[in-house]
Each structure stands twice: as structure tokens, then as C-alpha cells.
N, C-alpha and C positions, 0 to 999 in steps of 0.2 A: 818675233817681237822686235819696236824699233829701241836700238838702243841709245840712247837720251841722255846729256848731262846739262846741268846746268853749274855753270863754274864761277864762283865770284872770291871776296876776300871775308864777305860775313863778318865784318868787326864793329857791329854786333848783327848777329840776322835779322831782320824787321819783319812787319806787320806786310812788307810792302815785298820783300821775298819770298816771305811765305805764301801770299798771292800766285807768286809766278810759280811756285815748287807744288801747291794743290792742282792748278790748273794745265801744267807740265806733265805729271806726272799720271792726271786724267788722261790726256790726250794720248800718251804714249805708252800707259798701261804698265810702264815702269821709269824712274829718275834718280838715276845718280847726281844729289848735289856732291860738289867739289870741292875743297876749301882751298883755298891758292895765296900763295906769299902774293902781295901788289908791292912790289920796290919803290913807287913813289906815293905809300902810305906808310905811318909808322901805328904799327898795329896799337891798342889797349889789351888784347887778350892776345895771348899765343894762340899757334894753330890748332895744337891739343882740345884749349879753351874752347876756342869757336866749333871744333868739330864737337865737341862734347853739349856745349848748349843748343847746337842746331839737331843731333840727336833727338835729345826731350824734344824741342820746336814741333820736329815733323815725325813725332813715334805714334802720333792716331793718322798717319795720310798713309793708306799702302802703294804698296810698289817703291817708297824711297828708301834708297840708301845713302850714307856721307859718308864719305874718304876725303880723303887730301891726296895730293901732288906737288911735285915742283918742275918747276921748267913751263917750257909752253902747253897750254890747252891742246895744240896740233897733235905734240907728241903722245900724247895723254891718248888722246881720241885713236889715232891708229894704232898704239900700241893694244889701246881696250877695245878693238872692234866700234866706235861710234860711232853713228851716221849722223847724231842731232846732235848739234850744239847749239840749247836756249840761251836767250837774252834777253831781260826786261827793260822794257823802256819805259822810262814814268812822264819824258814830255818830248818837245823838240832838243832842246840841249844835251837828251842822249843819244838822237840820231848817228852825227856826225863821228862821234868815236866810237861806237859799237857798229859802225860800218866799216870805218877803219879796219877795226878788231878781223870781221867777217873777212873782210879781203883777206887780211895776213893769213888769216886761219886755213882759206881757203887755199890761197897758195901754199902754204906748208902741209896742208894736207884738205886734199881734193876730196877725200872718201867720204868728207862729213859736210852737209848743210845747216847753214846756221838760219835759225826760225825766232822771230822778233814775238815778244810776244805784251801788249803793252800793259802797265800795272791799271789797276782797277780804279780808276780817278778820285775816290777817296782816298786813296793811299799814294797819289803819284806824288806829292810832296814829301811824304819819309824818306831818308837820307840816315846810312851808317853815320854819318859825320853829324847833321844835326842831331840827330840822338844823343850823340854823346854829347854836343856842345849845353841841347839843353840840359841834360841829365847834370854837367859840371858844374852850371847855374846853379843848379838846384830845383831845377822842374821836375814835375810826374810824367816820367814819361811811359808810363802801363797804357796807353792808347796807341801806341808807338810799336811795340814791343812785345814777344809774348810775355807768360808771367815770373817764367822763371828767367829770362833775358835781363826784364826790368832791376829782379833783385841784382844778378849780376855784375850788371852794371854800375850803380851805384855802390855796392861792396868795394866792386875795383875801384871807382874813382875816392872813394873814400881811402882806399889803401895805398895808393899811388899820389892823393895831394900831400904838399906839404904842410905840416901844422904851424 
């Protein structure tokens, strides 16, 4: 079996990764999603958080598991035997840094190919970030999100604004 991850920071997971992690994990017959600190994001849920609600997310898709790491994806991959590292891409504007991403990955570690695989065009406009922006609005974002996400997220921003 190939071994398969797909790594991102899931702060919150969407309608728009769960996409990439059903169709992932068809193709490869098993998927490890990832959960990864992003340094030039400042999270709303800890990593706990995220790996705990992507849990519930993808507990009817088989073949997935979630873990976390820290450090680079590279080392992640050789240390776990991977050969796939996925990447959703929802238009053009995520060509260009998830090519980037590929190169580095590749050069740090040759053992694993990265496989692009693009979001389903009703969902290539969800974004972890508009989620939350609308959700702080006050928007419904339950078309967004799965259903346990949605509450999530509004509890946190509820707990995190100021009164």
C-alpha cells in the first residue's frame, strides 16, 4: 500500500479539505492527514483542537488517520516511510506556492512525490481564514464546514472576543 499524507494547519478543516482527504484517501487506499503548526499563521484552535475536530470530520471515510508533527513535512515523510505527499489546490493562486512547497519537499527529501490534486469547484472558494472571518461577522457558516466545526467555531470566537 501507498503511503499517503496530506499535511496542512486545518484551523478550522473545511468542506473544501474534506474534499481533498475523501478523494485522497480513495485513491490511495489509506491517508494520513497531518496537522502542522504554519509560523506565519496565528492559529484560533490549538493543535489538540484541530486534530480533535478533524477526528469527528473524517470518522465515516476509511483508511484515514490524524496525527500532528512539527518540523518540516520532509522529515515527517522519511522518518514515516511516505512516498505521497497531497496538495489541494482550489484555483491559480495556489499554484505557485504549493510548487514552491514540492520543490523544497523534494529536495529535502527525494523518497516522496507530491500529487496536486484540485478542490471540487464548488468548494474551491472555502478558505480556513474566510471561515473564520465570516463566522466573526456573524455569518452561518454550516455550508462551509462540517457540523461539528461550525459549532466550534463560533463557541471559540464567542470565547475569544471581547465584550
Amino acid at each position: 500500500m501507498i503511503k499517503a499524507v496530506y499535511a496542512g494547519s486545518f484551523d478550522p478543516v473545511t468542506n473544501g479539505h474534506i474534499d481533498i482527504i475523501t478523494r485522497a484517501a480513495r485513491l490511495f487506499g489509506a491517508l494520513t492527514v497531518l496537522v502542522m503548526k504554519n509560523e506565519n499563521k496565528t492559529p484560533l484552535f490549538s493543535i489538540q483542537e484541530r486534530v480533535e475536530m478533524l477526528r469527528r470530520a473524517v470518522a465515516q471515510i476509511p483508511g484515514v488517520r490524524v496525527e500532528t508533527a512539527q518540523g518540516l513535512l520532509a522529515d515527517y515523510a522519511r522518518k514515516n516511510g511516505v512516498q505521497v505527499l497531497v496538495r489541494g489546490l482550489r484555483g491559480a493562486a495556489d499554484i505557485e506556492p504549493e510548487f514552491c512547497a514540492a520543490h523544497f519537499n523534494k529536495q529535502f527529501f527525494p523518497g516522496a512525490e507530491t500529487v496536486f490534486l484540485p478542490t471540487d469547484p464548488a468548494l474551491q472558494y472555502i478558505s480556513s481564514t474566510l471561515v473564520k472571518e465570516a463566522a466573526l461577522a456573524g455569518a452561518d457558516i454550516k455550508d462551509f464546514v462540517p457540523p461539528a466545526v461550525a459549532a466550534a467555531v463560533t463557541k471559540k470566537l464567542h470565547q475569544t472576543m471581547p465584550r
